[in-house]
DRENVEXMI-800661 format. One record per residue: residue in one letter; x, y, z of N, C-alpha, C in turn; residue number from 1; chain. Coordinates in Angstrom, 1 decimal. Example, Ala and Ser with C-alpha at 12.3 -4.5 7.8 and 13.67 -1.06 7.14 Angstrom:
<nodes>
  residuo    n_px    n_py    n_pz   ca_px   ca_py   ca_pz    c_px    c_py    c_pz  num  cadena
        A    13.2    -5.7     7.8    12.3    -4.5     7.8    13.2    -3.3     7.8    1       A
        S    12.8    -2.2     7.1    13.7    -1.1     7.1    12.9     0.0     7.9    2       A
</nodes>
This chain:
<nodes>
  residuo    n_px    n_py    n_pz   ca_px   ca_py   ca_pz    c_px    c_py    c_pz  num  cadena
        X   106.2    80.1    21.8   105.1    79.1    21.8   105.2    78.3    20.6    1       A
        X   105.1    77.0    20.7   104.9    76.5    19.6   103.9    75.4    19.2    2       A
        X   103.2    75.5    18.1   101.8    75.3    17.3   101.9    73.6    17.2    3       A
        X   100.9    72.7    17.7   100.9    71.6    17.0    99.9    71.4    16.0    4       A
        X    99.3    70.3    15.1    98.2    70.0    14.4    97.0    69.9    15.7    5       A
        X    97.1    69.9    16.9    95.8    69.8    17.7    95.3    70.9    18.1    6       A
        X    96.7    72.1    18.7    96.4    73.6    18.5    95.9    73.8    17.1    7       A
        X    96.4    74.0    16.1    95.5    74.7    15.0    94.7    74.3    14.9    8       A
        X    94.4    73.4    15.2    92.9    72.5    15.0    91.5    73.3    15.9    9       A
        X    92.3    73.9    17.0    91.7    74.5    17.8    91.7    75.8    17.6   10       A
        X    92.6    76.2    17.3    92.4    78.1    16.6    91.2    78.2    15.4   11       A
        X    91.5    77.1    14.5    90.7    77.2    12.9    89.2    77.0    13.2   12       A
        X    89.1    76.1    14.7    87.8    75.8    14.7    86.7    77.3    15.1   13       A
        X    87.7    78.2    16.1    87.3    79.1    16.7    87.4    80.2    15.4   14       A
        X    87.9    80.6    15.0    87.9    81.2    13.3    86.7    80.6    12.8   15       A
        X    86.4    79.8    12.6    85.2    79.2    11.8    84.3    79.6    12.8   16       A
        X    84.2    79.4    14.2    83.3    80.0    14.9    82.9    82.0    14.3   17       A
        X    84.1    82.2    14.8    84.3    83.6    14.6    83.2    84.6    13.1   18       A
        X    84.0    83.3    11.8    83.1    84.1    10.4    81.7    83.8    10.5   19       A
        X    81.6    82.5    10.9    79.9    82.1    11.2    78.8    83.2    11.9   20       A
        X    79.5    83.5    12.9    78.5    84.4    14.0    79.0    85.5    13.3   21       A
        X    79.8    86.5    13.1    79.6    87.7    12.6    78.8    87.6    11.0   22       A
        X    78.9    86.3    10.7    77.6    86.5     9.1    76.5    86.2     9.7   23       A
        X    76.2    85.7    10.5    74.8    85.6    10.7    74.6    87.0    11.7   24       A
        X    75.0    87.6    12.4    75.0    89.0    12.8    74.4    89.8    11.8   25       A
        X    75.2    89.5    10.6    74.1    90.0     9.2    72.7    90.5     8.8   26       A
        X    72.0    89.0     9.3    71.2    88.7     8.2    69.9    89.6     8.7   27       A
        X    69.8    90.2     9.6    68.4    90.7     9.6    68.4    91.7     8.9   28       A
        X    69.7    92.2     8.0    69.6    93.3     7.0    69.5    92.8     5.4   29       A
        X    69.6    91.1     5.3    70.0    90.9     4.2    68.4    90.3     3.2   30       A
        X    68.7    90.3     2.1    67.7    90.0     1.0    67.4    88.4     1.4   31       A
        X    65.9    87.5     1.6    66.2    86.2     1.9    66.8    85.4     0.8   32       A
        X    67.7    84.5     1.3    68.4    83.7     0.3    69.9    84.1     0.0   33       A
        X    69.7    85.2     0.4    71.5    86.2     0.3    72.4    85.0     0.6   34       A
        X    72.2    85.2     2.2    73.1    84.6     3.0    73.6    82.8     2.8   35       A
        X    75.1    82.4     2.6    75.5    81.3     2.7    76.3    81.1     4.2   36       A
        X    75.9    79.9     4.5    76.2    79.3     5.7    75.9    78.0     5.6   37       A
        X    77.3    77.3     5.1    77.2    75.7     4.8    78.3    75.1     5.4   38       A
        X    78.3    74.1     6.5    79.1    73.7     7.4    79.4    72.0     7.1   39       A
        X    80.8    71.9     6.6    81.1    70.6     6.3    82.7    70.2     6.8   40       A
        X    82.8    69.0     6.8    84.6    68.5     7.6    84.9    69.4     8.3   41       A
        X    84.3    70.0     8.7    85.0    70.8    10.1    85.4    72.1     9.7   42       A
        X    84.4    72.7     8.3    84.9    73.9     7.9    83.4    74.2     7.6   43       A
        X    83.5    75.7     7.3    82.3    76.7     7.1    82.5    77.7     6.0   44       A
        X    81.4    76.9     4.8    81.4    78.5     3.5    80.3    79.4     3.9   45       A
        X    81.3    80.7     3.9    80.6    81.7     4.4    80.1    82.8     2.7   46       A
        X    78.8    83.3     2.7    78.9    84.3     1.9    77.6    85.6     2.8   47       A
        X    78.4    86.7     2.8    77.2    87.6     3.4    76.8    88.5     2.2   48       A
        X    77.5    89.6     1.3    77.2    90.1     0.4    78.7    90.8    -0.2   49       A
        X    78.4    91.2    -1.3    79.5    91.9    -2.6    81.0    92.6    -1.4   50       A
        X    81.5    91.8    -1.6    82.5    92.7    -0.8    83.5    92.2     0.9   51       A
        X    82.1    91.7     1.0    82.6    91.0     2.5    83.7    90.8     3.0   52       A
        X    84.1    91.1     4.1    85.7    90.2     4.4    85.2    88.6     4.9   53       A
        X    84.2    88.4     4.9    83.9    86.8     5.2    82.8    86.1     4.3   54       A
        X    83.4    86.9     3.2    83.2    85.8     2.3    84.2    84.7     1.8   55       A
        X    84.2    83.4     2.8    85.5    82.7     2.5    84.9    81.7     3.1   56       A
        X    85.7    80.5     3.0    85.4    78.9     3.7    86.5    79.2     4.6   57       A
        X    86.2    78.9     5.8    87.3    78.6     7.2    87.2    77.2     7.6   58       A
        X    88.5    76.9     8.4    88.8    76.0     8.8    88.8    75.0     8.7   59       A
        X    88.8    74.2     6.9    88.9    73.3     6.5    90.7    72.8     6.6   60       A
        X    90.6    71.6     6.5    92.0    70.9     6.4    92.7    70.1     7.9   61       A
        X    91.2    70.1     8.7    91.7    69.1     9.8    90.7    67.7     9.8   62       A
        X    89.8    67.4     8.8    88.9    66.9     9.3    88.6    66.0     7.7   63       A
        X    90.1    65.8     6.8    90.1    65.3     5.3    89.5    66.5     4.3   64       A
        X    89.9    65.9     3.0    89.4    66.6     1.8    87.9    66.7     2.0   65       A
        X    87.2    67.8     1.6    85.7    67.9     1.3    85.4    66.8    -0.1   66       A
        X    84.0    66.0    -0.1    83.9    65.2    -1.0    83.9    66.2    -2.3   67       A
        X    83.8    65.5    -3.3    83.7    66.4    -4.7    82.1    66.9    -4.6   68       A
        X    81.5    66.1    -4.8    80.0    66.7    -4.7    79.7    67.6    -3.4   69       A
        X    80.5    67.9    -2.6    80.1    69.1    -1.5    80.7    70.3    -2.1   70       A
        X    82.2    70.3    -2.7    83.0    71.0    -3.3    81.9    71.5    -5.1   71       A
        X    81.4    70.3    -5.2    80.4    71.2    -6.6    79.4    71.7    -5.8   72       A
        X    78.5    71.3    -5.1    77.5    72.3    -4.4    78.1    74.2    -4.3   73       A
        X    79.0    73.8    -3.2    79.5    75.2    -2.5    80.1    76.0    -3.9   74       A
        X    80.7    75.6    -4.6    81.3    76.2    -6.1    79.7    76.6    -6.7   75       A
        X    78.8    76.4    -6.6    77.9    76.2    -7.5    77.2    77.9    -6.8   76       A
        X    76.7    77.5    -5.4    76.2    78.5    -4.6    76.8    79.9    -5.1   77       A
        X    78.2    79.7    -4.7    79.1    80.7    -5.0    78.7    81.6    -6.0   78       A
        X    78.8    80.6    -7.3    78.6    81.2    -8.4    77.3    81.8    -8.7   79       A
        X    76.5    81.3    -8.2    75.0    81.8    -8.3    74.8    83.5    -7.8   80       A
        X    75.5    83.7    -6.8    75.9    84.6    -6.0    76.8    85.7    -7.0   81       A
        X    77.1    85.6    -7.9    78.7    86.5    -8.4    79.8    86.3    -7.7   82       A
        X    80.1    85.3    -6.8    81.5    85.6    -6.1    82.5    84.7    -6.4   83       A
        X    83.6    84.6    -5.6    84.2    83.7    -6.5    84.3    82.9    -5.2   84       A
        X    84.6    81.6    -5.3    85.5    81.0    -3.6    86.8    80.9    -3.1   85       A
        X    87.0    81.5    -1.9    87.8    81.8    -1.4    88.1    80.8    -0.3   86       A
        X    89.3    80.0    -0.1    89.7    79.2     1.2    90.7    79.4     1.8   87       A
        X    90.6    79.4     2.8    91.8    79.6     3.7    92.2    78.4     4.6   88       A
        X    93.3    78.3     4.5    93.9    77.0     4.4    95.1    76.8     5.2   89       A
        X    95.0    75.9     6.4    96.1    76.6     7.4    97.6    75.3     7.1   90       A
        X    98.5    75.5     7.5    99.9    75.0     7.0   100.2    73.8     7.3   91       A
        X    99.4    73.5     8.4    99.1    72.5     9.9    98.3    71.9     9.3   92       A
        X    97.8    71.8     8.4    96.4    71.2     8.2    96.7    70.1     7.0   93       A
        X    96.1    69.4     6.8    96.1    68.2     5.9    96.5    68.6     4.4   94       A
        X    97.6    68.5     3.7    97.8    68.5     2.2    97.0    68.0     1.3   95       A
        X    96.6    67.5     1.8    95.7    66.6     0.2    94.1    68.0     0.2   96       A
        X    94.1    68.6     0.9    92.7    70.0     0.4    93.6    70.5    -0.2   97       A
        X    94.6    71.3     0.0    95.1    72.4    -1.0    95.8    71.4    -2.5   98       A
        X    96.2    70.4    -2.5    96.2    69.5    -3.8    94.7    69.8    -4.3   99       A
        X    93.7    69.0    -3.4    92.5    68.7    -4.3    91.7    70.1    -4.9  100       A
        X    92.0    71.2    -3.9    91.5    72.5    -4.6    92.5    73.1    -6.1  101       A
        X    94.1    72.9    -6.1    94.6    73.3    -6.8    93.6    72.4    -8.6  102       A
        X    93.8    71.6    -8.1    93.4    70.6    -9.7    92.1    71.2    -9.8  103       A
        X    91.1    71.7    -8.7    90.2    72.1    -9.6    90.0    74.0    -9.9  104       A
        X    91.2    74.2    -9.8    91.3    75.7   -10.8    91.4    76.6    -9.4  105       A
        X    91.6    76.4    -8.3    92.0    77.3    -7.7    93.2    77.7    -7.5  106       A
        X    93.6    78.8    -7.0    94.9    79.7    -7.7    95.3    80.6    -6.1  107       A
        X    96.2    80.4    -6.3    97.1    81.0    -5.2    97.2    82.4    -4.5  108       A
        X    96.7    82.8    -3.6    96.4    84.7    -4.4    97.3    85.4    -2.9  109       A
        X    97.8    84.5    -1.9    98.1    85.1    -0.9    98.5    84.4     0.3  110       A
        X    99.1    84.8     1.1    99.2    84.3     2.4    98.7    85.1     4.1  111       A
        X    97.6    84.2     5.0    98.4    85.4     6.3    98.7    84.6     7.2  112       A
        X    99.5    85.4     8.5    99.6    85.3     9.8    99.1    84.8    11.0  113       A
        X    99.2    83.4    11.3    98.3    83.3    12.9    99.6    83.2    14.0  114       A
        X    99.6    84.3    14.9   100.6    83.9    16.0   100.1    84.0    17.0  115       A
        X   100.5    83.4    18.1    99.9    83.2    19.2   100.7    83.3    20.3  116       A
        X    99.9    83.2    22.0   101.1    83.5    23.0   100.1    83.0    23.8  117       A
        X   100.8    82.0    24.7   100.3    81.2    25.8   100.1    82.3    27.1  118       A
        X    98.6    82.2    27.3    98.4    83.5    28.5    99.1    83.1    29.9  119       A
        X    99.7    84.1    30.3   100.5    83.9    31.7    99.8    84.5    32.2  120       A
        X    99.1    83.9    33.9    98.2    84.9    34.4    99.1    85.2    35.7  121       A
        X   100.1    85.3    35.9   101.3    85.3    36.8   102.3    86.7    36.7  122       A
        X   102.0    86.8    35.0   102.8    88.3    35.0   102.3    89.3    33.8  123       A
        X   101.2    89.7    34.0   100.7    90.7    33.4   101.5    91.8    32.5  124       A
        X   100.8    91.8    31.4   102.0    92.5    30.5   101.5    93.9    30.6  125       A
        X   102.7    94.8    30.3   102.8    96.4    30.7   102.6    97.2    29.7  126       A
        X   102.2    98.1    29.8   101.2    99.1    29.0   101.6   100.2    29.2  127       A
        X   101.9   101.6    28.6   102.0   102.9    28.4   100.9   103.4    29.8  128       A
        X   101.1   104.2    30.4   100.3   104.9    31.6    99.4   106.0    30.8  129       A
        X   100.0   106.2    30.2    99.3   107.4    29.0    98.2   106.9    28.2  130       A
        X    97.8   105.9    28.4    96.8   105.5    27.6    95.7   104.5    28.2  131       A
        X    94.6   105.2    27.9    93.6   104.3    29.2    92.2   103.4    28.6  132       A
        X    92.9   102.3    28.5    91.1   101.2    28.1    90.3   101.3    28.9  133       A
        X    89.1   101.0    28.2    87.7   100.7    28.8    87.3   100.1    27.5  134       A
        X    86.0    99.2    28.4    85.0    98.6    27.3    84.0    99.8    27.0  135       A
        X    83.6    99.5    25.6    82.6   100.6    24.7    81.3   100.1    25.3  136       A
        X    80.6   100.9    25.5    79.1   101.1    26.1    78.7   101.0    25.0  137       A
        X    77.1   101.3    25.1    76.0   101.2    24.0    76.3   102.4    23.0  138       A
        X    76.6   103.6    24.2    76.7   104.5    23.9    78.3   105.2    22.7  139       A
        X    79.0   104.0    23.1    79.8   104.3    22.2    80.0   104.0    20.7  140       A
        X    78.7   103.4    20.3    78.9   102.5    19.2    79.4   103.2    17.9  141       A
        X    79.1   104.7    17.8    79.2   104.7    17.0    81.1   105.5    16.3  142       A
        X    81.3   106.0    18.1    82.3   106.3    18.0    83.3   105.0    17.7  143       A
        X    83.0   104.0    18.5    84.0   102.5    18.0    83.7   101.7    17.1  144       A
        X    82.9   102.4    15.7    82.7   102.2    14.6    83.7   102.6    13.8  145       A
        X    83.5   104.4    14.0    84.1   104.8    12.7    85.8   105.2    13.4  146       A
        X    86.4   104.6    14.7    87.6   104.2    14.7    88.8   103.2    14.0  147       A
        X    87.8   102.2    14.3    88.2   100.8    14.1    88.5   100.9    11.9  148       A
        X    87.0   101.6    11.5    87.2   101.4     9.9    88.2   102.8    10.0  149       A
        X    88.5   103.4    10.6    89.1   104.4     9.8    90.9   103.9    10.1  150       A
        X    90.8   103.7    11.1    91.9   102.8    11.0    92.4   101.9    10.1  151       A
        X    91.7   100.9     9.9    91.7    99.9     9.1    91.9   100.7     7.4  152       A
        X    91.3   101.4     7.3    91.3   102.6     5.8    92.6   103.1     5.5  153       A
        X    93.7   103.4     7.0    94.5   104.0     6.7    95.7   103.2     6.9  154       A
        X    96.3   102.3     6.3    96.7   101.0     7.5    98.4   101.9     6.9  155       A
        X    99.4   101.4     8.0   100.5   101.6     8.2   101.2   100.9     7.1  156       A
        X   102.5   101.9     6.3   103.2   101.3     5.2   104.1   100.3     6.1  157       A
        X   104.5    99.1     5.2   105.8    97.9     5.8   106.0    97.9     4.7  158       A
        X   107.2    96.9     5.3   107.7    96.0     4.0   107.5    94.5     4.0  159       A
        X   106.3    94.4     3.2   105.8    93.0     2.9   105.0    92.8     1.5  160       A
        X   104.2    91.8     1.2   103.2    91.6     0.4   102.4    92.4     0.3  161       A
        X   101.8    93.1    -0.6   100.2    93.9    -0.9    99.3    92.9    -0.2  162       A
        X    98.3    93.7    -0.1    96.8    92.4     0.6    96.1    92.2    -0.5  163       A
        X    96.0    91.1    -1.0    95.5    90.3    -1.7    93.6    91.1    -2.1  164       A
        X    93.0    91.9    -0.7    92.0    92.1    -1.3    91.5    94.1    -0.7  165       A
        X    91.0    94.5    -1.5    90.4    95.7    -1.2    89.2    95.9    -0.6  166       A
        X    88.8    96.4     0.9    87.4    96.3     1.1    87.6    98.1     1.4  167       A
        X    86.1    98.3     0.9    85.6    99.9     1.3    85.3   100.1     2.5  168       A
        X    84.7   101.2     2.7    84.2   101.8     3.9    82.6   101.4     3.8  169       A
        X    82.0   101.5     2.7    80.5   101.1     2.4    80.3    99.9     3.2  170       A
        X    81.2    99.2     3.0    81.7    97.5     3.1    81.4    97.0     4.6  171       A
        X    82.7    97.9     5.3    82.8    98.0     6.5    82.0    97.9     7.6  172       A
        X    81.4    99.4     7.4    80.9    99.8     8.3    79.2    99.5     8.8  173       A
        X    78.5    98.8     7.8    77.8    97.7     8.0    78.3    96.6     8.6  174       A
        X    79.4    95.7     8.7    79.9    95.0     8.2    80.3    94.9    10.1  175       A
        X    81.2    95.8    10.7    81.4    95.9    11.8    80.1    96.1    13.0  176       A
        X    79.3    96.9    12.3    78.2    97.6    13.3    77.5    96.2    13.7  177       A
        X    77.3    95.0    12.7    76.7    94.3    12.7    77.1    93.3    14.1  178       A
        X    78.8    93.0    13.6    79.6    92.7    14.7    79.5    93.5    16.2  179       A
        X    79.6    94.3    16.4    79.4    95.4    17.4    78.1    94.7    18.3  180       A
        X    76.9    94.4    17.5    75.8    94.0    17.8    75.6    92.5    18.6  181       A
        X    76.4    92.0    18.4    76.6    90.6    18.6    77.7    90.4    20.1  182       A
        X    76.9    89.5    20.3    77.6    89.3    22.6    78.5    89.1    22.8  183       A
        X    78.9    87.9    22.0    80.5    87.6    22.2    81.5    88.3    21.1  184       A
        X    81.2    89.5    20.5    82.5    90.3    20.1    82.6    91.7    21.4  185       A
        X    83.4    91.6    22.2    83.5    92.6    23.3    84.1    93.8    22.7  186       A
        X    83.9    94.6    22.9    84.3    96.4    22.1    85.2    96.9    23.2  187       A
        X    86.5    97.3    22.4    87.3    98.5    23.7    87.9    99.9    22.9  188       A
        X    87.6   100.7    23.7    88.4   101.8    23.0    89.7   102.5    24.3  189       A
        X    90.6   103.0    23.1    91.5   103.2    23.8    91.3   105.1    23.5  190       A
        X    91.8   105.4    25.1    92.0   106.8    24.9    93.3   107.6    25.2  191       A
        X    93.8   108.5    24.6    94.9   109.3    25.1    93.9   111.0    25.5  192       A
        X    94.3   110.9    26.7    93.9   112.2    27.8    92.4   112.4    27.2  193       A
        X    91.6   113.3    26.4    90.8   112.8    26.1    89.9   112.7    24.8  194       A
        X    91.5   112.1    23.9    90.8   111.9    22.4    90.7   110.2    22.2  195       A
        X    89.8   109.6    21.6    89.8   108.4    21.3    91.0   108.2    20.5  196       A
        X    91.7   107.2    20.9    93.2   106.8    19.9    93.2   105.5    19.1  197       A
        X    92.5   104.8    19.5    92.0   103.4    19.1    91.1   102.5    19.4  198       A
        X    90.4   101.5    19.1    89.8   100.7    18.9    90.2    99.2    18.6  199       A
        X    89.0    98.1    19.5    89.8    96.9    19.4    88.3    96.2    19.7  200       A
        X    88.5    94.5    19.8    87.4    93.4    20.0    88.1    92.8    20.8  201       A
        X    87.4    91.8    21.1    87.8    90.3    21.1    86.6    89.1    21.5  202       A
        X    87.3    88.2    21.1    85.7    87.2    21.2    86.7    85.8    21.7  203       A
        X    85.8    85.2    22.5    86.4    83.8    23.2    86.2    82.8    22.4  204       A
        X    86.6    81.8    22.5    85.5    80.2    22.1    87.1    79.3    22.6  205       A
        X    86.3    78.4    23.3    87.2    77.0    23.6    88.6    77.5    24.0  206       A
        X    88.7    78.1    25.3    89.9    78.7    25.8    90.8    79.8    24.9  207       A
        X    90.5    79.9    23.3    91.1    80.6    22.8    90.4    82.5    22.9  208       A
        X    91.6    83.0    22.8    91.1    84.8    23.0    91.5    84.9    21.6  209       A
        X    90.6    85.4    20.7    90.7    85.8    19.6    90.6    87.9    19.7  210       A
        X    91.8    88.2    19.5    92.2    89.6    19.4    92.2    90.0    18.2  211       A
        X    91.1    91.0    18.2    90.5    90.6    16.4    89.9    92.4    16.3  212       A
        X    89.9    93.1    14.9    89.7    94.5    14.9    90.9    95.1    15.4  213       A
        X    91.4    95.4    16.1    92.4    96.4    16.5    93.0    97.2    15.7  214       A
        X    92.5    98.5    16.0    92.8    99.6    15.1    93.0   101.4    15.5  215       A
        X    94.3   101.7    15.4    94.6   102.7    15.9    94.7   104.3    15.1  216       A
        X    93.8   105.3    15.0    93.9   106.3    14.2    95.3   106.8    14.1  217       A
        X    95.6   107.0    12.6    97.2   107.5    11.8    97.6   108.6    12.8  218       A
        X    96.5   109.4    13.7    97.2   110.4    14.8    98.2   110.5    16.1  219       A
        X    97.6   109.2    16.4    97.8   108.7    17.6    99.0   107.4    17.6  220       A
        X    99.4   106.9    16.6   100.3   106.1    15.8   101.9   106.1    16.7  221       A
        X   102.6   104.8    17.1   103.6   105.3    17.7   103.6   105.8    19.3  222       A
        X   102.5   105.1    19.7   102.5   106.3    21.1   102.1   105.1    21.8  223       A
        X   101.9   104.0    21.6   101.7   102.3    22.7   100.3   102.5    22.7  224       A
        X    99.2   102.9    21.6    97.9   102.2    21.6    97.3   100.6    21.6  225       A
        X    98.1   100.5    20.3    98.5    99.0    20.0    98.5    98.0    21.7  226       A
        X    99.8    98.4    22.3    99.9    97.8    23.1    99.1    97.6    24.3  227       A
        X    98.5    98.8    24.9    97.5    99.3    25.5    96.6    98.1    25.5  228       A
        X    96.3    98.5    24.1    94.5    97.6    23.9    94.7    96.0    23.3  229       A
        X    95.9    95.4    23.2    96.8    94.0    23.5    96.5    94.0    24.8  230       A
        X    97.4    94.5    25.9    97.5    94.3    27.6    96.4    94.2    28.2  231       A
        X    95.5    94.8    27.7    93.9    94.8    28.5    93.6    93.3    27.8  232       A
        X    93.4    93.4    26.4    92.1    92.2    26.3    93.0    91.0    26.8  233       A
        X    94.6    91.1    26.7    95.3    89.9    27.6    94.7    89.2    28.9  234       A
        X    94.9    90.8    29.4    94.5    90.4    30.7    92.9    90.0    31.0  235       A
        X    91.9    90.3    30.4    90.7    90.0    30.2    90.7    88.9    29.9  236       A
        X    91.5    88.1    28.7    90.9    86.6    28.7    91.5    85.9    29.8  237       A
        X    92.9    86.1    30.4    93.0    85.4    31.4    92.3    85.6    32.5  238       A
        X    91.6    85.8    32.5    90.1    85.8    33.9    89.6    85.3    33.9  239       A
        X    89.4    85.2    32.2    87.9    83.9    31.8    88.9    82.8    31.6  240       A
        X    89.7    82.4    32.4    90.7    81.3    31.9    90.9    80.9    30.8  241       A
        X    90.8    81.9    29.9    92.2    81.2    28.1    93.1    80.7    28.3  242       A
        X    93.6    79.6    27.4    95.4    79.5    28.0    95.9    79.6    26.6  243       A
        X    95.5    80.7    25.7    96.0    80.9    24.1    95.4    82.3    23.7  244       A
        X    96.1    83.1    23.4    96.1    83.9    22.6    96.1    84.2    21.1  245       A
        X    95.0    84.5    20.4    96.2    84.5    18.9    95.3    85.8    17.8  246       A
        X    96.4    86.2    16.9    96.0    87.3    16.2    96.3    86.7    15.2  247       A
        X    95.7    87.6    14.1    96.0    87.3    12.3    96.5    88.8    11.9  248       A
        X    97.8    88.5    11.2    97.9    89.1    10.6    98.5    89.0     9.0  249       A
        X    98.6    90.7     8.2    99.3    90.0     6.8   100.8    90.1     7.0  250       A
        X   101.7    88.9     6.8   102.5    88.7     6.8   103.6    90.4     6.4  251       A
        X   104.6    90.6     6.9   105.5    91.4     6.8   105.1    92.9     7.5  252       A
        X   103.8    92.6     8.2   103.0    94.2     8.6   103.3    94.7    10.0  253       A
        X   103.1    95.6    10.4   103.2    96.5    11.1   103.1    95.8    12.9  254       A
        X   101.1    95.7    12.3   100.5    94.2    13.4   101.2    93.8    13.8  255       A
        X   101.7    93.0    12.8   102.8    91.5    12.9   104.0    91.8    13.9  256       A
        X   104.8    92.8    13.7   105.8    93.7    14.7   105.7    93.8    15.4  257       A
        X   104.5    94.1    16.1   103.9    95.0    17.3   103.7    93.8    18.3  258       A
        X   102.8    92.6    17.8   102.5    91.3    18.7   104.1    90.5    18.6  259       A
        X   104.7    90.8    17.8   105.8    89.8    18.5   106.8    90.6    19.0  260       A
        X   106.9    91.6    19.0   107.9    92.9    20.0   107.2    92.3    21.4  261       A
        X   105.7    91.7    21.7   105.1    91.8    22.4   105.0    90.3    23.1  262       A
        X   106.1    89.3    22.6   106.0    88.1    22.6   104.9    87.1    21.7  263       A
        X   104.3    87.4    21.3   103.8    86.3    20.2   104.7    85.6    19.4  264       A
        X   104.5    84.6    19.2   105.3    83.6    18.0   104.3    83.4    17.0  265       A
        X   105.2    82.9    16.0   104.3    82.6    14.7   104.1    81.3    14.9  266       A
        X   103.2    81.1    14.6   102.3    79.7    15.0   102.4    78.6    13.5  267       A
        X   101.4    79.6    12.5   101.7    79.2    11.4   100.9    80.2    10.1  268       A
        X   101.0    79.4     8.8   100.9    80.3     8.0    99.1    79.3     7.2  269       A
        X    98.3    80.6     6.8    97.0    80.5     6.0    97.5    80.2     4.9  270       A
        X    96.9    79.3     3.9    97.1    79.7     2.3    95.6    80.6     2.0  271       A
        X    95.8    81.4     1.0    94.7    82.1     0.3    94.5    81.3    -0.6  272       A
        X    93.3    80.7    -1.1    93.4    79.9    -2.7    91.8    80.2    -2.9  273       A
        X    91.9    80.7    -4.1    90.9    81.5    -4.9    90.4    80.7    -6.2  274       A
        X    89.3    80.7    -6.1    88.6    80.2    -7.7    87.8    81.3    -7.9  275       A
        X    88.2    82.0    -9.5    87.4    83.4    -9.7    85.6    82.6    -9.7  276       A
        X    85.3    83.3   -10.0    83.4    83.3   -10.3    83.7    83.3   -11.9  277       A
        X    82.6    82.6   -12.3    82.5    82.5   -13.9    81.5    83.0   -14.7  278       A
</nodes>
């Protein structure tokens, strides 16, 4: 598959969909005023609280540089908050944002992964027999909570880059339940005979299937969980007619292996660019 500036444009928009609704998923637990949700050029600064994995601006860089005075606003919020800002910055996207952020003190801290795979609803992809999806009930919430973070807690050695950031389980597991709660993140767990083996999401927007959480316990590792709970939500978006798939991952990882053993291509690459908090 290969990525134009009109596809990313469309992946980043659905990513910006994605941080948006799971921070506002948040807020009926948060302090008033906590919460940032500021939507400008076709991007969204997000802040939920200390820790977040979405505390970050998405999907800027299709829509021109943010003016300076929106760029001091959002810097300003930030700081009011203790955090620092974080943007994510896709490869495909306009040069002159990651220029205009470098000059004002942001700094480089990382890179990740978006690959994707054009859904074929013609030939269904194959899955281990041994391993059996379903979607998580109400009743399962809490079991496809502490899957998904324990997974995520234990993540598989490669050979690539460190992750640029550390999130806890404190972090988490609010953090997911919240997600869990919310319509359009769909819950699956995967089982081997009859222990839970993994956990997974996915959420739609604008033809795109965003294959998002997927996380398989260090037990069960090596035995086509992974792929399992890939083949299902495949085949689930192509019902709801998606014609794109796509996952994030950190570059050199495990993930990353798994979806392109599985046909995905790399689409293209995030910048991380960071301005500490002052």
């Amino acid at each position: 598959m290969f990525a134009t500036a009109t596809l990313a444009k469309r992946i980043e928009r659905a990513e910006k969909g994605l941080i948006v609704e799971a921070a506002r998923s948040s807020g009926h637990r948060l302090p008033p005023g906590q919460m940032l949700i500021e939507e400008f050029a076709g991007a969204a600064a997000v802040y939920v609280e200390p820790g977040a994995p979405f505390n970050k601006v998405a999907g800027a860089g299709f829509d021109g540089a943010p003016a300076v005075e929106i760029l001091d606003s959002i810097e300003r919020q930030y700081a009011e908050r203790g955090s620092p800002v974080q943007f994510e910055v896709s490869s495909l996207g306009d040069p002159v944002v990651v220029r205009t952020l470098t000059t004002r003190g942001y700094e480089l801290v990382g890179f990740e992964n978006v690959l994707g795979l054009a859904i074929d609803r013609r030939s269904p992809m194959q899955h281990p027999d041994e391993v059996h999806i379903s979607r998580a009930d109400p009743g399962d919430a809490d079991v496809w909570l502490d899957t998904v973070v324990t997974g995520f807690l234990h993540a598989d050695v490669f050979d690539g880059p460190p992750s640029h950031e550390t999130i806890s389980r404190d972090v988490l597991e609010p953090i997911f339940r919240d997600m869990a709660a919310t319509p359009s993140f769909e819950r699956y767990l995967a089982r081997r005979g009859d222990s839970v083996a993994g956990a997974a999401s996915l959420r739609i927007e604008d033809g795109v299937a965003q294959l998002a959480g997927a996380a398989t316990l260090p037990q069960h590792r090596r035995r086509g969980v992974q792929t399992a709970l890939l083949a299902h939500r495949l085949a689930e978006a192509a019902a709801r007619g998606c014609d794109v798939a796509v996952v994030t991952t950190q570059p050199g990882s495990k993930s990353q292996e798994n979806v392109q053993r599985a046909g995905f291509s790399l689409l293209y690459t995030r910048a991380i660019l960071v301005k500490p908090s002052r």
